[in-house]
ChimeraX commands (.cxc) that place a marker at each C-alpha (Angstrom):
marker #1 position 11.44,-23.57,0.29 radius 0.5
marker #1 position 14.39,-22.64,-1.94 radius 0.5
marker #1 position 14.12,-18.65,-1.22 radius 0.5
marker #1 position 14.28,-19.76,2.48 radius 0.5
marker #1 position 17.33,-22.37,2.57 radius 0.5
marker #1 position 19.57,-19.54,-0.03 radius 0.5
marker #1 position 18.13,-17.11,3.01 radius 0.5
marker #1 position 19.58,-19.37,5.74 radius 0.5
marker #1 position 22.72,-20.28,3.64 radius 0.5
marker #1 position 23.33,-16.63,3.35 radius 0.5
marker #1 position 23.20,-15.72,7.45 radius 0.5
marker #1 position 25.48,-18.56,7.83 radius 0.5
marker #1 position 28.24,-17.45,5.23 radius 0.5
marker #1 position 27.73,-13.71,6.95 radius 0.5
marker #1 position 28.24,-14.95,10.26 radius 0.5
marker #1 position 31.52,-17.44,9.44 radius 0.5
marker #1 position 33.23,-14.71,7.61 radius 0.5
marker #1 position 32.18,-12.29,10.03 radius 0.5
marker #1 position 34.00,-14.57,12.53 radius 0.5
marker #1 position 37.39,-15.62,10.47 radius 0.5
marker #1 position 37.57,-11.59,9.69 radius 0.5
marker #1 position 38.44,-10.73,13.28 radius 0.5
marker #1 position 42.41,-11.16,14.43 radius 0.5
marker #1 position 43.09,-12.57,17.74 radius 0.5
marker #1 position 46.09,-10.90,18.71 radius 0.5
marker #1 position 46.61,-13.12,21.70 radius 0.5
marker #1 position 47.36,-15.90,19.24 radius 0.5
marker #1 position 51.10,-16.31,19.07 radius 0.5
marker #1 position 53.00,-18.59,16.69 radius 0.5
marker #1 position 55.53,-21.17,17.16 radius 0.5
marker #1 position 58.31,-21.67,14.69 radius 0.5
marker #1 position 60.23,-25.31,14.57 radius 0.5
marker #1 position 62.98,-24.95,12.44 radius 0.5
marker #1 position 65.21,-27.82,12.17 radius 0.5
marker #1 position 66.79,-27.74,9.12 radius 0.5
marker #1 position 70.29,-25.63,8.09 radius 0.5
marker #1 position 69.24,-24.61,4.63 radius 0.5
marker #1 position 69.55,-20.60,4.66 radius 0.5
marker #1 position 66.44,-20.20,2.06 radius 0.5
marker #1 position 64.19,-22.50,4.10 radius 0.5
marker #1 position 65.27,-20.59,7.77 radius 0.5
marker #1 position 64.58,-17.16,5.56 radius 0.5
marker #1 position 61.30,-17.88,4.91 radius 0.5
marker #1 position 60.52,-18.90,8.15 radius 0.5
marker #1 position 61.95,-15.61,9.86 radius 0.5
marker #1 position 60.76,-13.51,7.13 radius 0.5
marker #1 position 56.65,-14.91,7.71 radius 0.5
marker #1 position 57.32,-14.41,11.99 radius 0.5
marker #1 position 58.80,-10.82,11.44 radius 0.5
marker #1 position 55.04,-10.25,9.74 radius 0.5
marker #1 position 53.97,-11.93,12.32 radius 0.5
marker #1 position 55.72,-10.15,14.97 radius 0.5
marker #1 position 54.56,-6.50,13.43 radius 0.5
marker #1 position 50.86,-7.41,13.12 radius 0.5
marker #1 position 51.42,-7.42,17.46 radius 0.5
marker #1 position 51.51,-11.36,17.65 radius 0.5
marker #1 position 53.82,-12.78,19.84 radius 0.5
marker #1 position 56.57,-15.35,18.08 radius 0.5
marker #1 position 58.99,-18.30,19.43 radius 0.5
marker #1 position 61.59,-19.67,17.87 radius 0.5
marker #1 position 62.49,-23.51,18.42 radius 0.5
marker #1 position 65.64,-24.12,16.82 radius 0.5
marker #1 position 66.87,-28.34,16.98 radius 0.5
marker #1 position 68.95,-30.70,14.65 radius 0.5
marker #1 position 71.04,-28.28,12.14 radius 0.5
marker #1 position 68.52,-25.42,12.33 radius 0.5
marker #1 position 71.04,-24.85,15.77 radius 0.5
marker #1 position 74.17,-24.64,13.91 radius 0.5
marker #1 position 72.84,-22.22,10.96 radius 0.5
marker #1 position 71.64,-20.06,13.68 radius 0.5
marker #1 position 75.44,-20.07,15.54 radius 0.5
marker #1 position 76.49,-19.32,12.10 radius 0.5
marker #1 position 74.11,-16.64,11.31 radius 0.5
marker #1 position 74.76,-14.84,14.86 radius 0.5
marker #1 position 78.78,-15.01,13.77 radius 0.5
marker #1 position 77.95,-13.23,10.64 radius 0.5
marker #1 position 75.83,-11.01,11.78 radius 0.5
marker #1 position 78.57,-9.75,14.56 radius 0.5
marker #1 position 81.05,-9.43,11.64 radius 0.5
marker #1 position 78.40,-7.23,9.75 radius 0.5
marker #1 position 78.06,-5.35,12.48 radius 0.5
marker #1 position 82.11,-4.86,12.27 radius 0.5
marker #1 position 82.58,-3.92,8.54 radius 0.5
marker #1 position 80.65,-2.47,5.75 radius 0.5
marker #1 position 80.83,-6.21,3.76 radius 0.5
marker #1 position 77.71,-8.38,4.30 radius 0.5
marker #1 position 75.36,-10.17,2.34 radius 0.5
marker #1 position 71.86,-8.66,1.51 radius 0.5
marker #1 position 69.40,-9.77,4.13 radius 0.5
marker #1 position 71.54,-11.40,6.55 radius 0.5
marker #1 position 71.80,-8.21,8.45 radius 0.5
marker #1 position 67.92,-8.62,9.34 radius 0.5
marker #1 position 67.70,-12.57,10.11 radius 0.5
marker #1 position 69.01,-13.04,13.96 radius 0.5
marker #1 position 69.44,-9.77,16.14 radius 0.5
marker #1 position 73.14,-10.33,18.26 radius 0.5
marker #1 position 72.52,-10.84,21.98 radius 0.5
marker #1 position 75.47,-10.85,24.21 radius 0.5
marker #1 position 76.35,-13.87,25.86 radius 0.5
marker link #1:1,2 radius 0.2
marker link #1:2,3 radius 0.2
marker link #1:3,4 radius 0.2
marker link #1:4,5 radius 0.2
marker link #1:5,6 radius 0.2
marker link #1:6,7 radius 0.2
marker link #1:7,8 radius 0.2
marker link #1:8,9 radius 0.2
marker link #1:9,10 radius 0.2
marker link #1:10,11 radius 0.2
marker link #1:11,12 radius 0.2
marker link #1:12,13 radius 0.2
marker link #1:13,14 radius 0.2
marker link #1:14,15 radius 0.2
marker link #1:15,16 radius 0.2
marker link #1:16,17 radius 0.2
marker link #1:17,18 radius 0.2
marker link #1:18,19 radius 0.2
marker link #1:19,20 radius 0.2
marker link #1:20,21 radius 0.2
marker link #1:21,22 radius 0.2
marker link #1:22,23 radius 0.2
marker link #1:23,24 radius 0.2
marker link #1:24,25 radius 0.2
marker link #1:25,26 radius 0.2
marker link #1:26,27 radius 0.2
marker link #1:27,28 radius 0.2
marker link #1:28,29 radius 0.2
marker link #1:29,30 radius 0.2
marker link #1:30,31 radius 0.2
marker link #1:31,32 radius 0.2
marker link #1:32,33 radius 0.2
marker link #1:33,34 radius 0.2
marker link #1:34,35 radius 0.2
marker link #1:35,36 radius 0.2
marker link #1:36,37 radius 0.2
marker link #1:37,38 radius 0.2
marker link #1:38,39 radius 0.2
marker link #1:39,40 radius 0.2
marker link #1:40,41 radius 0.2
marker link #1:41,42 radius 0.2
marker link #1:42,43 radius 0.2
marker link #1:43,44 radius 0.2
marker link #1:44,45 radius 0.2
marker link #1:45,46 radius 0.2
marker link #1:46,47 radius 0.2
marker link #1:47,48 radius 0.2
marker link #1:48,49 radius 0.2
marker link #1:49,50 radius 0.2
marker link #1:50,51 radius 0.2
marker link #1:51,52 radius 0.2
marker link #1:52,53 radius 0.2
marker link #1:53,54 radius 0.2
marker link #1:54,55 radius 0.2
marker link #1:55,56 radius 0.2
marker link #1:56,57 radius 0.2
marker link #1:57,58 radius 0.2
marker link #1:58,59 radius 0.2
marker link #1:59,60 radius 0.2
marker link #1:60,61 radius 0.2
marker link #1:61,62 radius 0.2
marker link #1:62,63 radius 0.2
marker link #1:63,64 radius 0.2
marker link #1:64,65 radius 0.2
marker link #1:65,66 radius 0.2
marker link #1:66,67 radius 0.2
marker link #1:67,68 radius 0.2
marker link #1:68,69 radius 0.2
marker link #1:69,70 radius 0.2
marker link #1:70,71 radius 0.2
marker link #1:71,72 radius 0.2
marker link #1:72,73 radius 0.2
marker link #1:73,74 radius 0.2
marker link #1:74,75 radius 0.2
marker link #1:75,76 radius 0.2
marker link #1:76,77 radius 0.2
marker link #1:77,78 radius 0.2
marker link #1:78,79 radius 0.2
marker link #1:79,80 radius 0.2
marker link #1:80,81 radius 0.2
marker link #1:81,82 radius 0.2
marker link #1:82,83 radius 0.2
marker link #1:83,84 radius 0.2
marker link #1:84,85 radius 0.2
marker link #1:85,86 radius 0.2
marker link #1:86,87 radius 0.2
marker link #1:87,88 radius 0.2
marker link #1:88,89 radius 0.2
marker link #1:89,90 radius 0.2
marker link #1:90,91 radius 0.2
marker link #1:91,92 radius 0.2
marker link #1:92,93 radius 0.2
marker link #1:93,94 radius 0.2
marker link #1:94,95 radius 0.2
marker link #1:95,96 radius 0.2
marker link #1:96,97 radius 0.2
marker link #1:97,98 radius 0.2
marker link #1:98,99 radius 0.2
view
C-alpha cells in the first residue's frame, strides 16, 4: 500500500512540474506603477525588459505620481540623448517617442 501511494505521489509531482516547466508565451504582463520613487519604477522596468526579451508582451499603466516620474524620466532621457552627461541607467528606463 505504501510502494503504491509513493508510486502515485511520484506521477503526480512528474506531471505538475512537467506542466509549470512549459512557458506560455501568450501570457503578457501588466505593470501598475503608481508611485514616483526612481528605485521602485527601476525595478519594475528592469523585471518587464526580462519580460519583454523572453517574447512576452508588456503594458505599462502609469497613475498617481508614477505619471510625473515618467514626464520626468522622458525629459532626461531627451537631454541624454543631447549631451554626453547622464546618469547610469537612465538612458535604458523610457525610450523617447515624439509627441
Amino acid at each position: 500500500m505504501i510502494t503504491w501511494s509513493l508510486g502515485l505521489l511520484l506521477i503526480t509531482l512528474c506531471v505538475v512540474t512537467n506542466a509549470q516547466a512549459t512557458e506560455d508565451q501568450s501570457m503578457g504582463l501588466f505593470v501598475n506603477l503608481s508611485t514616483s520613487q526612481t528605485a521602485t519604477a527601476g525595478h519594475a522596468m528592469h523585471f518587464a525588459s526580462n519580460m519583454l526579451e523572453r517574447g512576452h508582451p508588456v503594458v505599462f499603466f502609469l497613475n498617481h505620481q508614477a505619471v510625473a516620474c515618467g514626464f520626468r524620466l522622458r525629459g532626461l532621457r531627451r537631454r541624454c540623448a543631447r549631451s554626453a552627461g547622464c546618469p547610469k541607467g537612465a538612458q535604458d528606463w523610457i525610450p523617447v517617442y515624439p509627441i
